[in-house]
Backbone bond lengths (Angstrom), bond angles and torsions (degrees), N, CA, C in turn:
res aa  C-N    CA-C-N  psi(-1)  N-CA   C-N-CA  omega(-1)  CA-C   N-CA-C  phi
1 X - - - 1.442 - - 1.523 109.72 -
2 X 1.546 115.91 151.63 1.460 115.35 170.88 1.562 99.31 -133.63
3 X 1.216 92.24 146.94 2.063 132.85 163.59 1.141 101.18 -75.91
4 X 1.841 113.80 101.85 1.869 114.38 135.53 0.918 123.85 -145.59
5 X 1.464 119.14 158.07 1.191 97.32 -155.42 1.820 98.52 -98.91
6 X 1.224 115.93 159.90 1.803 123.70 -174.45 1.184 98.07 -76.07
7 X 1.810 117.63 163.99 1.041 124.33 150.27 1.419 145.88 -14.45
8 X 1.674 97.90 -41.78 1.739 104.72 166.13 1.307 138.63 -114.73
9 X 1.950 93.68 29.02 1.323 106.54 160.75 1.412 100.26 109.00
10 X 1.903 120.49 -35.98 1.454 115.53 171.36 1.755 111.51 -39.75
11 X 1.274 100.91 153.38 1.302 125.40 148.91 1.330 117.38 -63.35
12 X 1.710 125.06 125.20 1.755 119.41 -176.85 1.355 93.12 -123.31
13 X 1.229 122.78 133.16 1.541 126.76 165.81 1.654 97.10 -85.11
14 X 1.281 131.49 127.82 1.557 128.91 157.11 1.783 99.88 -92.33
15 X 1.423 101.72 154.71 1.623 103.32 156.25 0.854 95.46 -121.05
16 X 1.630 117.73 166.64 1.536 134.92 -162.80 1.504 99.38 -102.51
17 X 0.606 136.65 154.92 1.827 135.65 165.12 1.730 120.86 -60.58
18 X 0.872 131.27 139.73 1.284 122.09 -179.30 1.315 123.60 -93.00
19 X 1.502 101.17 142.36 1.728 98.84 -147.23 1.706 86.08 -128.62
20 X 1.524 78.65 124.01 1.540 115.87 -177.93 2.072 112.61 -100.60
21 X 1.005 122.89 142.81 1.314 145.08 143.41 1.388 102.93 -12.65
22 X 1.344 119.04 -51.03 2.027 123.55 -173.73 1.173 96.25 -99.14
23 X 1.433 139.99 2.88 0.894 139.88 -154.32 2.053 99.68 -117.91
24 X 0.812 126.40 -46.62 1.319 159.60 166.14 1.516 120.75 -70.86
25 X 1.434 124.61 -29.63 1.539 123.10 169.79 0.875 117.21 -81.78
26 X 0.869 153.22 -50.64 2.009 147.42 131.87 1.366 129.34 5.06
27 X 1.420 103.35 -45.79 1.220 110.01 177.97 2.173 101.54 -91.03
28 X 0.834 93.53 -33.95 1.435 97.15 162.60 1.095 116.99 -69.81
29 X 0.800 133.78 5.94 1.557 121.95 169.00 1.812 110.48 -104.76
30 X 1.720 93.18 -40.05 1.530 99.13 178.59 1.737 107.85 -55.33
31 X 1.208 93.19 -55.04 1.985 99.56 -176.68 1.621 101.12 -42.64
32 X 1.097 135.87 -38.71 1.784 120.80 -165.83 1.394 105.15 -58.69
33 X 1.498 139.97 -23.10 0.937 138.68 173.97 1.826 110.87 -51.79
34 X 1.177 110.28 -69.74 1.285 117.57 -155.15 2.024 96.58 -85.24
35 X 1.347 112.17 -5.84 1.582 116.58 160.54 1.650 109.50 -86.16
36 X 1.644 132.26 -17.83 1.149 113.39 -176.07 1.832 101.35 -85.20
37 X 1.643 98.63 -25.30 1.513 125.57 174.01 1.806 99.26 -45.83
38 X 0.972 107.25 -40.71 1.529 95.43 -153.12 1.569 103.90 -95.48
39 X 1.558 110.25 -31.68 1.610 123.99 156.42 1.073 108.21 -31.30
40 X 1.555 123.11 -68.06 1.281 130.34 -163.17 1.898 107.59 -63.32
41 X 1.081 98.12 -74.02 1.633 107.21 168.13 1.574 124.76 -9.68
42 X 1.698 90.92 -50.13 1.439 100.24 172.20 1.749 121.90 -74.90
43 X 1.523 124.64 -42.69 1.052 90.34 164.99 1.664 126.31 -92.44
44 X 1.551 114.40 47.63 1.329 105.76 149.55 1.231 112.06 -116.33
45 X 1.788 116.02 12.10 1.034 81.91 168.88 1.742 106.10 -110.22
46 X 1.750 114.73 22.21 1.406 120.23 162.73 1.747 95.42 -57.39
47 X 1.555 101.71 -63.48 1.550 91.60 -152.16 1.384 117.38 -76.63
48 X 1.698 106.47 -2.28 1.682 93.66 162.47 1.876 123.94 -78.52
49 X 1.222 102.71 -32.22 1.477 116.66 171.48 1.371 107.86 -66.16
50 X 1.304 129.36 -21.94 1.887 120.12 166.85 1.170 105.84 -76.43
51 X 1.550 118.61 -40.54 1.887 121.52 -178.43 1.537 104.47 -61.60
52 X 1.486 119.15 -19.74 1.844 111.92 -159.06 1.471 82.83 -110.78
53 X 1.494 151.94 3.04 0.853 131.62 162.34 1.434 107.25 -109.88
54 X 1.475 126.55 -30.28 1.438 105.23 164.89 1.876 125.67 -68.43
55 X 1.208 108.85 0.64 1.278 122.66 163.70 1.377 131.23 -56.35
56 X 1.482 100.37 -61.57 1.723 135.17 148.76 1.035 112.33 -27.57
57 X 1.289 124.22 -53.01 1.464 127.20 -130.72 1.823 80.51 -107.93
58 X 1.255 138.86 -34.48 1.011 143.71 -143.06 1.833 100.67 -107.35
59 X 1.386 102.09 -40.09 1.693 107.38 167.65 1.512 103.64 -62.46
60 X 0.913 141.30 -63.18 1.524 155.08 -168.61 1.663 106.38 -54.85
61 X 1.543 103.50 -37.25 1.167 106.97 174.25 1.868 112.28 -72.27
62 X 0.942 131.65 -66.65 1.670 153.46 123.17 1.815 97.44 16.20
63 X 1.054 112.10 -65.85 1.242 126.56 -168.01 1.898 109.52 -66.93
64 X 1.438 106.55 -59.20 2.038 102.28 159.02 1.028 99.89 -47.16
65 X 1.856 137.38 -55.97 1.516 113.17 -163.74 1.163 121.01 -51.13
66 X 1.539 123.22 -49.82 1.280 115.55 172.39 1.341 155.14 -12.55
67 X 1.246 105.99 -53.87 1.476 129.76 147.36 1.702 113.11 -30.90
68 X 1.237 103.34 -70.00 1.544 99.47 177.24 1.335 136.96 -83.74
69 X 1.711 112.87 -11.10 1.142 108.96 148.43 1.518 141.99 -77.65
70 X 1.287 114.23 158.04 1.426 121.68 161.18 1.609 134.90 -112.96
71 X 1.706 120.88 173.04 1.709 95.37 159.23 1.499 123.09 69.62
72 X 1.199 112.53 -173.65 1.293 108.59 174.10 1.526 127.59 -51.60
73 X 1.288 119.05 -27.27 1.588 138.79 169.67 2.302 111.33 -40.90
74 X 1.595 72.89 -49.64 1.730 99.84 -163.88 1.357 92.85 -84.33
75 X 1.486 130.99 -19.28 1.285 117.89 -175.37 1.917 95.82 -85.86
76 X 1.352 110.06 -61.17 1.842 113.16 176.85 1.210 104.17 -16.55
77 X 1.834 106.93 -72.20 1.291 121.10 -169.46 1.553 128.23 -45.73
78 X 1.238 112.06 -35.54 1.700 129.14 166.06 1.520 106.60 -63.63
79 X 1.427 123.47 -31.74 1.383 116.60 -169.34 1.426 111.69 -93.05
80 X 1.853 107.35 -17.94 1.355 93.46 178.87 1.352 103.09 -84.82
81 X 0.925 132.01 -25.82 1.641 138.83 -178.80 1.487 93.23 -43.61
82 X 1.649 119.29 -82.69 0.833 120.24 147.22 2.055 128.74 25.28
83 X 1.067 98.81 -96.73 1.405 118.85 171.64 1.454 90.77 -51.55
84 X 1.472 127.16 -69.37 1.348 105.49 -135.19 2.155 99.22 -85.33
85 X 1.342 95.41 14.07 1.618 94.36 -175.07 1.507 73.55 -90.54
86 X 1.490 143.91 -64.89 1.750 133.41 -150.96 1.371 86.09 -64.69
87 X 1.388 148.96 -42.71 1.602 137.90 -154.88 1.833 88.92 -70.81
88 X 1.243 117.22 -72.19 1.704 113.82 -179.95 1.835 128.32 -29.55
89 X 1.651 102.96 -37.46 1.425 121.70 160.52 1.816 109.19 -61.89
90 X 1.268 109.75 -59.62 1.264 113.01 -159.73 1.970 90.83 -60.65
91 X 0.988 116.62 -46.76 1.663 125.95 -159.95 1.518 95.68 -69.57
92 X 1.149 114.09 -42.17 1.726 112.43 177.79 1.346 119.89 -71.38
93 X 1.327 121.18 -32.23 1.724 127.99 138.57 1.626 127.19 -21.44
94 X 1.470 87.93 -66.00 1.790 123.30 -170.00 1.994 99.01 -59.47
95 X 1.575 101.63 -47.31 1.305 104.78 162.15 1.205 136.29 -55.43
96 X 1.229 113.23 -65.39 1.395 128.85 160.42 1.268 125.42 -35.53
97 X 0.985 112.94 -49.88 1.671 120.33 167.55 1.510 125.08 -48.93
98 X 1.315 90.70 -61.39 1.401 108.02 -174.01 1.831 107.41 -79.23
99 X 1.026 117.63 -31.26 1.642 104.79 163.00 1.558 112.29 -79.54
100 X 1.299 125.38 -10.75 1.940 118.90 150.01 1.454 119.71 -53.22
101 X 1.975 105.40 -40.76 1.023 114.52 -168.56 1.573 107.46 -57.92
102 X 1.591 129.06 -52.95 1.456 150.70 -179.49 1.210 84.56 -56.84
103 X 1.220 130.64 -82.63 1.333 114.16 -175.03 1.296 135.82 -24.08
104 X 1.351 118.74 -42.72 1.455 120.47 -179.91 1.588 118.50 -98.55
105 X 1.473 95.49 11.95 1.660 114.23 -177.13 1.749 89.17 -88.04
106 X 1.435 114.98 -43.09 1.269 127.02 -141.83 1.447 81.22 -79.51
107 X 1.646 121.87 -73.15 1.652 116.35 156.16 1.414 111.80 6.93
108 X 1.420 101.56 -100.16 1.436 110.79 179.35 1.441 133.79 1.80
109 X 1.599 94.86 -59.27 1.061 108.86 -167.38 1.745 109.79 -92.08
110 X 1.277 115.33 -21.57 1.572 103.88 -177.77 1.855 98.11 -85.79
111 X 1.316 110.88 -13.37 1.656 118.77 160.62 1.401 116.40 -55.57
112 X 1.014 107.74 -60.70 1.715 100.44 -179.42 1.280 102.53 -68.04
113 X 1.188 130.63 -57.61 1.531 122.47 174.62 1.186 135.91 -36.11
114 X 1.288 126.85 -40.97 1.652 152.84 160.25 1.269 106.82 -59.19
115 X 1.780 125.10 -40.91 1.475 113.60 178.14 1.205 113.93 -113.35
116 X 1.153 117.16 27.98 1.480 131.24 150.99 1.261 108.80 -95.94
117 X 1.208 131.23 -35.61 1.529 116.83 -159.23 1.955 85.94 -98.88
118 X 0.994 132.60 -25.16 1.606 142.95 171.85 1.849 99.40 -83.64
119 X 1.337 115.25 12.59 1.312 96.74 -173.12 1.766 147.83 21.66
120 X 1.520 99.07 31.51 1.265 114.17 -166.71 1.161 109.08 -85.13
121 X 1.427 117.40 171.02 1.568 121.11 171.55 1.313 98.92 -122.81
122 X 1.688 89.72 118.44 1.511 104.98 174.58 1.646 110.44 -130.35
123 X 1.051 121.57 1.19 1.213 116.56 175.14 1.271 133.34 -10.56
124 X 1.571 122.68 -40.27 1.418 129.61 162.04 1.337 129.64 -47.90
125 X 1.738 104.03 -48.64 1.612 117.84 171.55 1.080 95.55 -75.38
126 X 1.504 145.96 -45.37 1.749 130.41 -167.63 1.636 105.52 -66.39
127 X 1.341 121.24 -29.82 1.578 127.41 169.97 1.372 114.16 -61.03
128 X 1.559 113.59 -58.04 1.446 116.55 -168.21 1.814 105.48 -58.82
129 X 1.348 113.16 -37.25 1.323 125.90 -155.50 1.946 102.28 -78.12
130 X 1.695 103.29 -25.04 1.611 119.58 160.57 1.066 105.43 -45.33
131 X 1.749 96.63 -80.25 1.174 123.83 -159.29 1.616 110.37 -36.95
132 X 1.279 114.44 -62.81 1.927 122.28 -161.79 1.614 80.33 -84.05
133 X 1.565 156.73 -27.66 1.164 121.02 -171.11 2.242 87.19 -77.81
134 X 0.839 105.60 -73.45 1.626 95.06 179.39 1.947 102.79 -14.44
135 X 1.326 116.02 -77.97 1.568 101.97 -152.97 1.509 108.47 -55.02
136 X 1.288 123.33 -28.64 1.398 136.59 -168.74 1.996 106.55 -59.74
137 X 1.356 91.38 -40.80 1.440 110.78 -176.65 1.824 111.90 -75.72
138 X 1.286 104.97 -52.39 1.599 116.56 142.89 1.224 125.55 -27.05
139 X 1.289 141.41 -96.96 1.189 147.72 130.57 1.586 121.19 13.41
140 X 1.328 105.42 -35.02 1.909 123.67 -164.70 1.872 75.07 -78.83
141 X 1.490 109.86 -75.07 1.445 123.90 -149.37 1.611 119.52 -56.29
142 X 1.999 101.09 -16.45 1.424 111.22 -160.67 1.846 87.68 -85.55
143 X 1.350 112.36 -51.17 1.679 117.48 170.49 1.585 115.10 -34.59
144 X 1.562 105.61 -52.29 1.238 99.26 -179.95 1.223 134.44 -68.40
145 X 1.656 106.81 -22.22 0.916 114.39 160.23 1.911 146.20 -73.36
146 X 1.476 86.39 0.76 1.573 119.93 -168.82 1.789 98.22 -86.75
147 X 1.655 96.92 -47.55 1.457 97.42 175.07 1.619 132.79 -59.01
148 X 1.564 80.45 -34.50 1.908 85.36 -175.60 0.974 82.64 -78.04
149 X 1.339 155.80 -29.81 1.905 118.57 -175.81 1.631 101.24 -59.94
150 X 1.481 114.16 -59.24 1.430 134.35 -158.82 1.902 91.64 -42.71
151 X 1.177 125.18 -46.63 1.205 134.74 168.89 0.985 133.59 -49.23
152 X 1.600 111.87 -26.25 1.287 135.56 -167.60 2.027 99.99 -92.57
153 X 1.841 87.01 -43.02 1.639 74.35 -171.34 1.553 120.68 -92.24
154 X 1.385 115.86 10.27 1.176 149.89 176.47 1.574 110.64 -77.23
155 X 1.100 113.36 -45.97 1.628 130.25 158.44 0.993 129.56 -61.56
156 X 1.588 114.38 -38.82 2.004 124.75 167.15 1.350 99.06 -71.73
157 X 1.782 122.17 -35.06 1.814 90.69 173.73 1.336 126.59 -87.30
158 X 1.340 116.00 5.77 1.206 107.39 -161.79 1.950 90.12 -95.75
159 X 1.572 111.59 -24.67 1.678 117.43 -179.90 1.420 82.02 -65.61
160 X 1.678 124.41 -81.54 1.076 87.87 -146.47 1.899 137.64 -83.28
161 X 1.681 106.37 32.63 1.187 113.14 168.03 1.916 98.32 -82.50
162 X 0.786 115.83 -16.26 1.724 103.70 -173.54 1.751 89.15 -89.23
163 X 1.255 111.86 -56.23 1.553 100.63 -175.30 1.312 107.76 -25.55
164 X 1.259 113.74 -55.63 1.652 132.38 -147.56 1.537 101.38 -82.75
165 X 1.457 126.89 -27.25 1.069 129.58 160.35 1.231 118.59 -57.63
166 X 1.558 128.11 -53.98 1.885 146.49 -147.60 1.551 76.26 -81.75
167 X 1.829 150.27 -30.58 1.120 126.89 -139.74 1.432 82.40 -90.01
């Protein structure tokens, strides 16, 4: 039972509905959606957290060279740094996003649960709460996809510093 008080100040006892076994599998079944959702989510966001730490690991590396380079060498080397400091931004985005996304999966799901066992109709909030975990997840994949270019062009300078070396 719950305590509120009404419009004119009375005290309202509500009772909750009673929640049965048949009552509860239904809604369990709907939730596996946004739990296989959140499975998935997670390992992208393993392999974005290996890309934002081999990033790290690779600026830092970039960063001792410095020291011993010179010249055009020392200029490459500044630019891949460069790149790989916007690739670490873009990936911490890509993260961020996509653990909102789980997040609002996780929502989701204590939503349907809460207005199932409150038998309410909320369909609007169980949509909206789709809806922005979907764009969030969207949004996650378009970043990630921003990086593998950033990766991509990070790789043409580093070829053509050897070209430019072998000449």
């Amino acid at each position: 039972m719950l305590a509120m008080r009404g419009l004119n100040g009375d005290n309202v006892i509500l009772e909750m509905p009673p929640t049965s076994l048949e009552h509860i599998i239904p809604e369990l079944r709907d939730a596996i959606g946004p739990v296989i959702l959140i499975s998935g989510v997670g390992l992208l966001l393993l392999t974005m957290t290996n890309r934002l730490g081999r990033a790290i690991d690779r600026a830092r590396q970039l960063k001792h060279e410095l020291s011993i380079r010179a010249g055009h060498d020392r200029e490459q080397t500044l630019a891949q740094v460069t790149i790989l400091y916007r690739r670490a931004k873009i990936i911490r985005l890509s993260i961020t996003l996509a653990a909102t996304s789980a997040l609002l999966a996780s929502m989701l799901i204590v939503a349907l649960f809460v207005t199932a066992l409150l038998e309410a109709q909320q369909g609007f909030l169980i949509g909206l709460l789709f809806i922005a975990c979907m764009v969030s997840l969207f949004a996650s994949l378009v970043a990630f996809i921003c990086d593998i270019n950033l990766s991509l062009h990070a790789l043409k300078l580093e070829l053509e510093g050897i070209a430019s070396a072998a000449k």
